[in-house]
NUZA-958879 format. One record per residue (C-alpha): residue number from 1; residue in three letters; z, x, y. Coordinates in pm, whole numbers, plus 50000, padded with zeros to 5 digits. Layout:
<pts>
PT    n  res     c3     c1     c2
PT  NUM  ALA      Z      X      Y
...
</pts>
This chain:
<pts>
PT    n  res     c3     c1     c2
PT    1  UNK  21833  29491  84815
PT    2  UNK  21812  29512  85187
PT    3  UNK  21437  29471  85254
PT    4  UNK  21460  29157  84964
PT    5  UNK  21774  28998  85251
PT    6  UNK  21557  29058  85531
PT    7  UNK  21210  28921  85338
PT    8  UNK  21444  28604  85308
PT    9  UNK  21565  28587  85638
PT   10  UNK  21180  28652  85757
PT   11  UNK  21119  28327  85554
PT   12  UNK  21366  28122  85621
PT   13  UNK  21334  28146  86003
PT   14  UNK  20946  28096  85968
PT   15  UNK  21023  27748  85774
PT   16  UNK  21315  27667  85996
PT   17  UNK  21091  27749  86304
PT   18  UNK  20836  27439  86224
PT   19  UNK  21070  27196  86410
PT   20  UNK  20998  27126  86792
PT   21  UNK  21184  26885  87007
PT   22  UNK  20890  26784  87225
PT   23  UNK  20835  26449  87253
PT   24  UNK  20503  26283  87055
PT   25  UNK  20228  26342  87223
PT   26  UNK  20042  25949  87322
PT   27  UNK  19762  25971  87503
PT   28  UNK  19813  25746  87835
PT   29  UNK  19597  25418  87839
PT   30  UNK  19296  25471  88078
PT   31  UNK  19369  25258  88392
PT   32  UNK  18998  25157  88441
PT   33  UNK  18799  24848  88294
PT   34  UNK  18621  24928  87944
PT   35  UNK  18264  24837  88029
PT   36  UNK  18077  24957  88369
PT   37  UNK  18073  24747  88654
PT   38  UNK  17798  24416  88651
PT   39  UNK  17658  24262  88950
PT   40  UNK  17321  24257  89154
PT   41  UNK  17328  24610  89215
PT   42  UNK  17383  24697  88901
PT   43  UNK  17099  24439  88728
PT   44  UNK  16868  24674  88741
PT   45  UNK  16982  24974  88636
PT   46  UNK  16707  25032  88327
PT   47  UNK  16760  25320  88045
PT   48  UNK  16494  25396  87890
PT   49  UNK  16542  25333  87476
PT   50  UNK  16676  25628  87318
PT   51  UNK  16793  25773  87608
PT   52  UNK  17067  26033  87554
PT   53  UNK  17380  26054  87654
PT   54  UNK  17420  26312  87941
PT   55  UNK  17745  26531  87757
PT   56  UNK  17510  26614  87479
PT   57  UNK  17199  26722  87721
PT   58  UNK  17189  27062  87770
PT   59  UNK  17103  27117  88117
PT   60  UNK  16784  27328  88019
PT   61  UNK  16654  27030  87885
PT   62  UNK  16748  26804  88181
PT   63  UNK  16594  26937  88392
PT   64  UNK  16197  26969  88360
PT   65  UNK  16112  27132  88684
PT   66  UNK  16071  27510  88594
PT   67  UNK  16108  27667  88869
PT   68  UNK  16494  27493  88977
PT   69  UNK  16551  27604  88628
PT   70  UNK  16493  27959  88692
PT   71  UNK  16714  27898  89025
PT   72  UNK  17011  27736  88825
PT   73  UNK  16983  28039  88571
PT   74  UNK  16991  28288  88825
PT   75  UNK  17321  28090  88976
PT   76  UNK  17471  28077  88705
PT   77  UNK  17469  28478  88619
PT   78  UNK  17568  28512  88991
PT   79  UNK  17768  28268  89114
PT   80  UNK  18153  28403  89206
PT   81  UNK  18304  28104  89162
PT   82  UNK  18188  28060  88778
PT   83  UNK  18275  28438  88706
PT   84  UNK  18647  28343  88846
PT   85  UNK  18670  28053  88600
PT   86  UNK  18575  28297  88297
PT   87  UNK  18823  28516  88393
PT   88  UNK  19078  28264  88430
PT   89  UNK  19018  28200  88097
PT   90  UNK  18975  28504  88000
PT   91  UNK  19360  28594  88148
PT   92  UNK  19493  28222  87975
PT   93  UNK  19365  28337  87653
PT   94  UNK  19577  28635  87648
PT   95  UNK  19913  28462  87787
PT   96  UNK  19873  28228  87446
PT   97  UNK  19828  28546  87282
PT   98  UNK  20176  28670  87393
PT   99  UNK  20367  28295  87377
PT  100  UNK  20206  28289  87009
PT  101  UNK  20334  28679  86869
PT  102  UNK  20683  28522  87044
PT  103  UNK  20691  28365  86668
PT  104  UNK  20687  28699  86492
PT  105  UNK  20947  28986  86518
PT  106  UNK  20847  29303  86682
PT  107  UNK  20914  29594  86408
PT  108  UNK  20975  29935  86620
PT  109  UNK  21039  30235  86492
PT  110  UNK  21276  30453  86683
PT  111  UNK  21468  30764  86698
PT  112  UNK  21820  30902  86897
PT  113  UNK  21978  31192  86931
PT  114  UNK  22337  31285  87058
PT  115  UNK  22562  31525  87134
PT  116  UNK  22859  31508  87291
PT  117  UNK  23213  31705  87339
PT  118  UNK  23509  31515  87382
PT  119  UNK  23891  31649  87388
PT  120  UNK  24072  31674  87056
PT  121  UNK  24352  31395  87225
PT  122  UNK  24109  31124  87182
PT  123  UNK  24101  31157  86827
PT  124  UNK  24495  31182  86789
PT  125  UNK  24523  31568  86767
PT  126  UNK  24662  31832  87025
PT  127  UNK  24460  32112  87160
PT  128  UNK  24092  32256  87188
PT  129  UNK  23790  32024  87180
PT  130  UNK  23555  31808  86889
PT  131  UNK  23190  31852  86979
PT  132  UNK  22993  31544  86779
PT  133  UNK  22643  31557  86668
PT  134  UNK  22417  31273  86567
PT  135  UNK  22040  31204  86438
PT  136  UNK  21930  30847  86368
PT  137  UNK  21566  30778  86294
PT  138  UNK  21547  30363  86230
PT  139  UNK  21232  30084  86193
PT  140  UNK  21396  29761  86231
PT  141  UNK  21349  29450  86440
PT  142  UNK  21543  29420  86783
PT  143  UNK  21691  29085  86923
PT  144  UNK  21460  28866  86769
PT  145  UNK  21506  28506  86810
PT  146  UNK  21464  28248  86565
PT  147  UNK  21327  27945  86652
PT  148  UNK  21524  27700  86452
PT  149  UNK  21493  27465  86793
PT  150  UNK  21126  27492  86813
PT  151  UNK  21186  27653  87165
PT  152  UNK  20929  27898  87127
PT  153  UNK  20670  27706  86956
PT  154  UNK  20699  27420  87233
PT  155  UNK  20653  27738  87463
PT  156  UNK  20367  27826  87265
PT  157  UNK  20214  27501  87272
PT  158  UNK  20198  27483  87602
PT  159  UNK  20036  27800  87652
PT  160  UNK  19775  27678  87452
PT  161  UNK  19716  27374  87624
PT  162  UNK  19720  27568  87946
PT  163  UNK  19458  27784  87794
PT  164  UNK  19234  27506  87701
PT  165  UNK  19260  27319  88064
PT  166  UNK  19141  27694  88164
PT  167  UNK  18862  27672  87958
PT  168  UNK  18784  27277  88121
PT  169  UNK  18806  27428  88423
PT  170  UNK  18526  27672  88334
PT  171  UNK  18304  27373  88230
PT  172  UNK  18373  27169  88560
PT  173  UNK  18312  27452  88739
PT  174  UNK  17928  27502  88584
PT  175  UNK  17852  27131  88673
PT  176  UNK  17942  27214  89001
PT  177  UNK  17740  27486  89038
PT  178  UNK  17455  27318  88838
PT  179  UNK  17422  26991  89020
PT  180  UNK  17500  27210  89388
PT  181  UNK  17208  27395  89256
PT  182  UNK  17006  27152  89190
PT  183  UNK  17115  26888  89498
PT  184  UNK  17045  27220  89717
PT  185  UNK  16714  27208  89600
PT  186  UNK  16620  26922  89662
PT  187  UNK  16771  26880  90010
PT  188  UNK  16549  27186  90077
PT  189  UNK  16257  26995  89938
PT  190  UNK  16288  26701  90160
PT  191  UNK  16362  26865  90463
PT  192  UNK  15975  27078  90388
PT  193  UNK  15859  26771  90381
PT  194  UNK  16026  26629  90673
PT  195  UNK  15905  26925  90840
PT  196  UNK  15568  26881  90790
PT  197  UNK  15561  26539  90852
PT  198  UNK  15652  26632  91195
PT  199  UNK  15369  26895  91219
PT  200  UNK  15144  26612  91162
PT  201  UNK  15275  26388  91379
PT  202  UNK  15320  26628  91657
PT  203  UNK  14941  26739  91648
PT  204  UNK  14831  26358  91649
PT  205  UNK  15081  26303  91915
PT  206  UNK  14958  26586  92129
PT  207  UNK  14595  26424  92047
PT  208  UNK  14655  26142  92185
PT  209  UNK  14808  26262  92538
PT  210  UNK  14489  26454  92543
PT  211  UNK  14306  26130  92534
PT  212  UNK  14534  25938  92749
PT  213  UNK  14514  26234  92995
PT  214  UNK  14142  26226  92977
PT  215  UNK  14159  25826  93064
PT  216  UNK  14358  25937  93348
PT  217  UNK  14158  26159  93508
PT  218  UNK  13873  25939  93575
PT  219  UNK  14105  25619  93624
PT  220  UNK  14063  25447  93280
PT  221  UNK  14450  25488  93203
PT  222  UNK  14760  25440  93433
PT  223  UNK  15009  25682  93524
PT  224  UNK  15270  25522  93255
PT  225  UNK  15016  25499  92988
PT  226  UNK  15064  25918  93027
PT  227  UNK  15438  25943  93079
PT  228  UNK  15474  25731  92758
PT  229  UNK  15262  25946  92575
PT  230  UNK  15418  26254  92699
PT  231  UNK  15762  26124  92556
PT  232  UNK  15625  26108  92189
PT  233  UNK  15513  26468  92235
PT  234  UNK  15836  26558  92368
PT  235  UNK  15982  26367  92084
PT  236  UNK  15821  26528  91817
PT  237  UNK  15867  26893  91914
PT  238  UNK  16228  26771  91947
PT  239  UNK  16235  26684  91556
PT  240  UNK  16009  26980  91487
PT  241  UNK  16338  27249  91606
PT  242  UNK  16547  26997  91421
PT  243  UNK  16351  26986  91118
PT  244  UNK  16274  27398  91139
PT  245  UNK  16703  27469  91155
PT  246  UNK  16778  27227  90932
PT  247  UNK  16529  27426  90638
PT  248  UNK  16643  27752  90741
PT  249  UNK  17006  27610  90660
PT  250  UNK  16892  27475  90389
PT  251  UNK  16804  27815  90211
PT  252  UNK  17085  27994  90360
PT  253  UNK  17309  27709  90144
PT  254  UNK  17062  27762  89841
PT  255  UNK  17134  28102  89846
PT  256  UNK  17513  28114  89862
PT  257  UNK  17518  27878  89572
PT  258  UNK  17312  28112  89390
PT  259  UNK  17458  28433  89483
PT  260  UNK  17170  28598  89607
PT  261  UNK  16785  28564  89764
PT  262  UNK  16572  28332  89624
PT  263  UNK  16250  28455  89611
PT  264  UNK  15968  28232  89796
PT  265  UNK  15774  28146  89500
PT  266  UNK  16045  27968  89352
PT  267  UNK  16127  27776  89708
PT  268  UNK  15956  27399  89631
PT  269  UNK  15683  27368  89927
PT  270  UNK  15739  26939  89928
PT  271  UNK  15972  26682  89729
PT  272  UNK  15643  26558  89601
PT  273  UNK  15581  26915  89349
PT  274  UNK  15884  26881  89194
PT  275  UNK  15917  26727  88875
PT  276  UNK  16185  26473  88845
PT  277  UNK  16457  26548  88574
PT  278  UNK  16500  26313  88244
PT  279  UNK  16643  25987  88235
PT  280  UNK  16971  25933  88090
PT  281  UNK  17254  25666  87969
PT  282  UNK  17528  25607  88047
PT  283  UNK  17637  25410  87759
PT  284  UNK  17809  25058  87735
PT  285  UNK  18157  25186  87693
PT  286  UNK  18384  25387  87967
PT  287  UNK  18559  25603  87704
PT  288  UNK  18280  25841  87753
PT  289  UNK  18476  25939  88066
PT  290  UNK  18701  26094  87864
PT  291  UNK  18476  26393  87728
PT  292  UNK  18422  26489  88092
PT  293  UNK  18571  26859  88132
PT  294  UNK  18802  26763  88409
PT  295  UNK  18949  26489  88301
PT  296  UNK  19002  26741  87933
PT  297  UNK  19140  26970  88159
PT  298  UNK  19381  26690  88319
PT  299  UNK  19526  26590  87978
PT  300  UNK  19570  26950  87868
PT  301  UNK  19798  26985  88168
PT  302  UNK  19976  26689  88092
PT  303  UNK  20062  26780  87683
PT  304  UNK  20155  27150  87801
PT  305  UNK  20396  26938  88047
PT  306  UNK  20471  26730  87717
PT  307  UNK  20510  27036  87519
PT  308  UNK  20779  27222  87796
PT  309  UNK  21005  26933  87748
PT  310  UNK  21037  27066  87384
PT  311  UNK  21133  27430  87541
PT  312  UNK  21345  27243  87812
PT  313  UNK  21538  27091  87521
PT  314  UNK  21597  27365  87307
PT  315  UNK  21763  27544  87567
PT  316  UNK  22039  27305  87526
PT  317  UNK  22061  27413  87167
PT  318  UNK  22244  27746  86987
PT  319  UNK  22005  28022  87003
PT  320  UNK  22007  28307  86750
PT  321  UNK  21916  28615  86751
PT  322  UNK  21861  28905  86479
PT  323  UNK  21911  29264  86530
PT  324  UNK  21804  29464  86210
PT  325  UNK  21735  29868  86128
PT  326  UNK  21680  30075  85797
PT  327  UNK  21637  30431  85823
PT  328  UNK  21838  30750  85791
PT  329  UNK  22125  30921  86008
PT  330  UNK  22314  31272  86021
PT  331  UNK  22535  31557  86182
PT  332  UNK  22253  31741  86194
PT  333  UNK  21839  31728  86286
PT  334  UNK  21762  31893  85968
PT  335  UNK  21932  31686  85757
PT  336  UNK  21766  31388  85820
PT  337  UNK  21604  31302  85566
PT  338  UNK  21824  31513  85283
PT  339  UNK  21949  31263  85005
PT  340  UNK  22240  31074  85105
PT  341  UNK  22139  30958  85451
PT  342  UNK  22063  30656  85392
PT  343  UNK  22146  30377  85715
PT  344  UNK  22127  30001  85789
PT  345  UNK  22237  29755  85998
PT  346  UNK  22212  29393  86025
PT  347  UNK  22374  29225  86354
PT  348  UNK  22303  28821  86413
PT  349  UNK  22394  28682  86726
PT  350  UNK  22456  28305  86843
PT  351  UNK  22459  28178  87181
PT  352  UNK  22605  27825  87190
PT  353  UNK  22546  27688  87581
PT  354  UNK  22886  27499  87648
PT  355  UNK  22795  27421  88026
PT  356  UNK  22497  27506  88255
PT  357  UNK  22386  27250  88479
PT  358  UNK  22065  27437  88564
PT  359  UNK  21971  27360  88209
PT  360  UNK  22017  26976  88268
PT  361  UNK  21874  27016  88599
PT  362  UNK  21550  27201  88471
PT  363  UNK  21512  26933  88164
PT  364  UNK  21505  26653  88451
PT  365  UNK  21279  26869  88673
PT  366  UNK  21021  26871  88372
PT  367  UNK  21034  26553  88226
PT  368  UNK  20937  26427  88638
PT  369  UNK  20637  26709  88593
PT  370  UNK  20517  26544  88265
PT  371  UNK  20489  26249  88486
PT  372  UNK  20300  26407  88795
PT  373  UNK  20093  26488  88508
PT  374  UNK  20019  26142  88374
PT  375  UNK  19959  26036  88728
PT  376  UNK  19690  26362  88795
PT  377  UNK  19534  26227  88414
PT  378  UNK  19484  25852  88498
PT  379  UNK  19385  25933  88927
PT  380  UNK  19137  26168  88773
PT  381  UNK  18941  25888  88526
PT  382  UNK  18982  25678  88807
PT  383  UNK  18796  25886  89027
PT  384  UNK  18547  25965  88759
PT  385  UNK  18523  25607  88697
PT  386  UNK  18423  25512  89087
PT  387  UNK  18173  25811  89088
PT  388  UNK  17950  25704  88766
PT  389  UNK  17988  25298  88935
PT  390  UNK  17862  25404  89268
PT  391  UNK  17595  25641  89087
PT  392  UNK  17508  25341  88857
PT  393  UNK  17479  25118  89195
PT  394  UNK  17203  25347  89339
PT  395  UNK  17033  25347  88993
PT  396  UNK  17021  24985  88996
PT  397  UNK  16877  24960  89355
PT  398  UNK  16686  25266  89455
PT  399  UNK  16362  25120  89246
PT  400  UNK  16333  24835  89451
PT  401  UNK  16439  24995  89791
PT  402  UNK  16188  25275  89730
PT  403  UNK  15906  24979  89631
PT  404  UNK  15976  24820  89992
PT  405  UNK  16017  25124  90175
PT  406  UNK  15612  25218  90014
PT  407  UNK  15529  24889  90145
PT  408  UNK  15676  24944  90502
PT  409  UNK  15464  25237  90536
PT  410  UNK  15142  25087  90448
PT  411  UNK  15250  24787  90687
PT  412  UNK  15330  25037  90984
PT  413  UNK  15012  25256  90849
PT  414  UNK  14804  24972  90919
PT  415  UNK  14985  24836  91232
PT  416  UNK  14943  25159  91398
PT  417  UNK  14567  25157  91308
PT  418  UNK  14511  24791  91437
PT  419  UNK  14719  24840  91750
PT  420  UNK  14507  25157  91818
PT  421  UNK  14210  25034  91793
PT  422  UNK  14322  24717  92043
PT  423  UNK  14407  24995  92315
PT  424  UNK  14055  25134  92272
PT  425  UNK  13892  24870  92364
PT  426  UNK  14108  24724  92619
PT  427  UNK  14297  24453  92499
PT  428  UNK  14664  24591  92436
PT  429  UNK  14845  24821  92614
PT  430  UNK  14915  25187  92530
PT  431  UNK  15303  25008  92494
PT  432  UNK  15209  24826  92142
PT  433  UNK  15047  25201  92008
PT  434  UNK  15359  25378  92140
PT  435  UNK  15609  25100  91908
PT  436  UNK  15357  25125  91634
PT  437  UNK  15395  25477  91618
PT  438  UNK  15761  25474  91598
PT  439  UNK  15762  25243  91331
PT  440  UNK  15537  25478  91086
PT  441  UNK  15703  25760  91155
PT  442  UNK  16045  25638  91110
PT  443  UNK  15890  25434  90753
PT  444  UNK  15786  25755  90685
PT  445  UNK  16074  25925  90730
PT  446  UNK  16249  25700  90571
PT  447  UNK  15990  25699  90206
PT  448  UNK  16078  26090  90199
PT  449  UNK  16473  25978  90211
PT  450  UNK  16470  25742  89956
PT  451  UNK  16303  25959  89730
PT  452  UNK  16541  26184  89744
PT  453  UNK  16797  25946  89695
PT  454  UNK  16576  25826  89385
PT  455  UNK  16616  26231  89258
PT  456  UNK  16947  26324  89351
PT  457  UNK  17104  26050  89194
PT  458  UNK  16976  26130  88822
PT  459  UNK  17096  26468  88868
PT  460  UNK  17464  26313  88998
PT  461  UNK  17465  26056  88730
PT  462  UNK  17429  26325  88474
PT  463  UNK  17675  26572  88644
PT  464  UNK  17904  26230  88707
PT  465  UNK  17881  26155  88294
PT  466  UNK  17992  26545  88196
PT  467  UNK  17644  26669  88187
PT  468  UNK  17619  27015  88247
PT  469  UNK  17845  27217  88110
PT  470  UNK  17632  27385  87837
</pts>
């Protein structure tokens, strides 16, 4: 009879439990236009047909170069950052684990002993003393709450949610690392180049102060044809230091983002060797902003804040609790389990909250969370909105501004080669070579910058779109 009573409470409360007082969940209206931004920077921002979308590109196949591959690999097993994030999931995963057995009663089985003496006057007689003896061996539930309020489950809820905005974060965290990875790279690949850009130009600069000091000696050249070709030596081993700390730095950053040496024969020598990653689109729609992991993670926090409402408002509610045991009780330890020992108990509890202002007080406190939330969800598709424009406004330029910037170089190339040859034989001044050699070096400075531009921003348009994370 007793265990049928307590297989109907058991069901009961599990049926009565399915209500929650959480509000409905509606997912906030994005507060950014539904198409990408159009203009002239944006004209010419080409896909090619068939292009995938960059959420369902694994980043193994985005990238074709193989050697950052085997760098991004290596940061990934390494990085400290990304091992945080798994265990922060890791450690989520097992609060939902607890908020989730909340639901269920805890059966324990457990056993007492006393013995006690206690005068004879206590139990109405004169004289001498009553020594009492008792055994109890129970398995029963202890002050288990049922959750006809739904306080539990909204508790529950929200430990899920704050679970899966763990898991987000994970995600987020591996684009990080992947496009820092890759961006890294890069940087280290123009700066190579850079470097020995200046090598070149330093030697030809030196070569021509040899020349121009040769002039001098027998009179051919003036003192300030020299000085001025001094100053582009001077110049050059200035940007050759620069150049030579800003590579070192360079692999220093490379290998904090991977968590440990890089080995040289993975180091790209020039931008020019590495292979550029795949193209991508972006589609026509902004919704796909909302499969990026942060912004997941953004609306997990906000229906875990939905979902502690529910908890918040249950507490203004009648809580009950069950106490329950079946087992067997005597005088004595060996008669425990003799026939006729038989024992059970069955104690409910209600707790009706008449006033508590901290309960009111907390309800307000959470519904204003909830709405920190929404604020966090929108400010964070707004910012993902502006980052995928302003990648989409290099995209649509960087074709045209690398086209002029080859076309400034072969200008300056030539310029430089014309204005030489004038000085040669007399008819310039050493001052028209000097200008013309500023002008090539900084165009071709310049070509290896827009390149990079022209490679980094694939790699932050697909990190930018939720690329990445697998």
């Amino acid at each position: 009879m007793t265990g049928k009573r307590l297989s109907f409470l058991t069901i009961t409360a599990v049926l009565l439990a399915g209500c929650t007082l959480a509000p409905k969940y509606t997912r906030p209206e994005a507060p950014v236009p539904a198409s990408w931004p159009s203009g002239p920077a944006y004209d010419n921002a080409q896909f090619s047909r068939g292009a995938p979308a960059a959420a369902g590109l694994k980043w193994r196949e985005f990238f074709t170069d193989d050697r950052l591959r085997k760098v991004i690999e290596t940061a990934l097993r390494n990085n400290r950052d990304l091992r945080t994030a798994a265990l922060n999931v890791e450690r989520a995963r097992a609060v939902y684990g607890i908020a989730r057995a909340e639901l269920s009663p805890t059966v324990d089985a457990t056993g007492r002993g006393r013995k006690e003496r206690a005068p004879s006057s206590a139990f109405g007689s004169s004289g001498g003393s009553v020594i009492i003896e008792r055994y109890d061996v129970n398995l029963g539930i202890n002050s288990w709450e049922i959750d006809f309020f739904g306080r539990i489950r909204s508790l529950k809820d929200a430990a899920l949610q704050e679970y899966l905005g763990t898991e987000q974060a994970r995600r987020s965290a591996q684009i990080l690392i992947v496009s820092g990875v890759a961006d890294a790279y890069l940087t280290l690949a123009a700066d190579r180049e850079s470097l020995k850009l200046v090598r070149s130009t330093l030697d030809t600069q030196k070569a021509a102060y040899g020349l121009i000091r040769r002039r001098f000696d027998v009179g051919l050249s003036p003192e300030l044809d020299l000085r001025q070709a001094q100053t582009r030596v001077d110049a050059a081993r200035v940007d050759l230091a620069l150049y030579s700390r800003l590579t070192a730095q360079d692999e220093n950053a490379l290998d904090l983002l991977v968590g440990s040496k890089v080995p040289a024969e993975l180091l790209p020598d020039n931008l020019t060797l590495v292979r550029p990653a795949r193209e991508i689109a972006p589609g026509m729609s902004s919704e796909v902003l909302l499969l990026r992991p942060d912004i997941l993670q953004a609306e997990s926090l906000l229906k875990a804040a939905n979902a502690n409402i529910g908890a918040a408002r249950a507490t203004l509610f009648p809580r009950i609790s069950l106490t329950t045991a079946f087992g067997t009780a005597s005088g004595e330890l060996a008669g425990l389990f003799k026939s006729g020992t038989r024992a059970w108990s069955f104690s409910p509890q209600i707790v009706a909250p008449i006033f508590d202002a901290r309960a009111w007080a907390a309800l307000d406190a959470i519904k204003v969370e909830r709405e920190i939330a929404v604020a966090q969800y929108e400010k964070s598709i707004q910012a993902a909105f502006r980052e995928v424009a302003d990648a989409l406004a290099v995209l649509g330029t960087v074709e045209d501004q690398l086209s002029a910037q080859l076309s400034l170089v072969e200008a300056a190339t030539d310029t430089y080669r014309l204005s030489n040859a004038r000085y040669m034989k007399g008819i310039d001044s050493f001052l028209g070579v000097l200008d013309a050699q500023r002008s090539l070096y900084a165009a071709q400075q310049g070509l290896i910058a827009v390149r990079l531009t022209r490679f980094a921003n694939r790699v932050t348009l697909y990190a930018v779109m939720g690329g990445g994370s697998r």
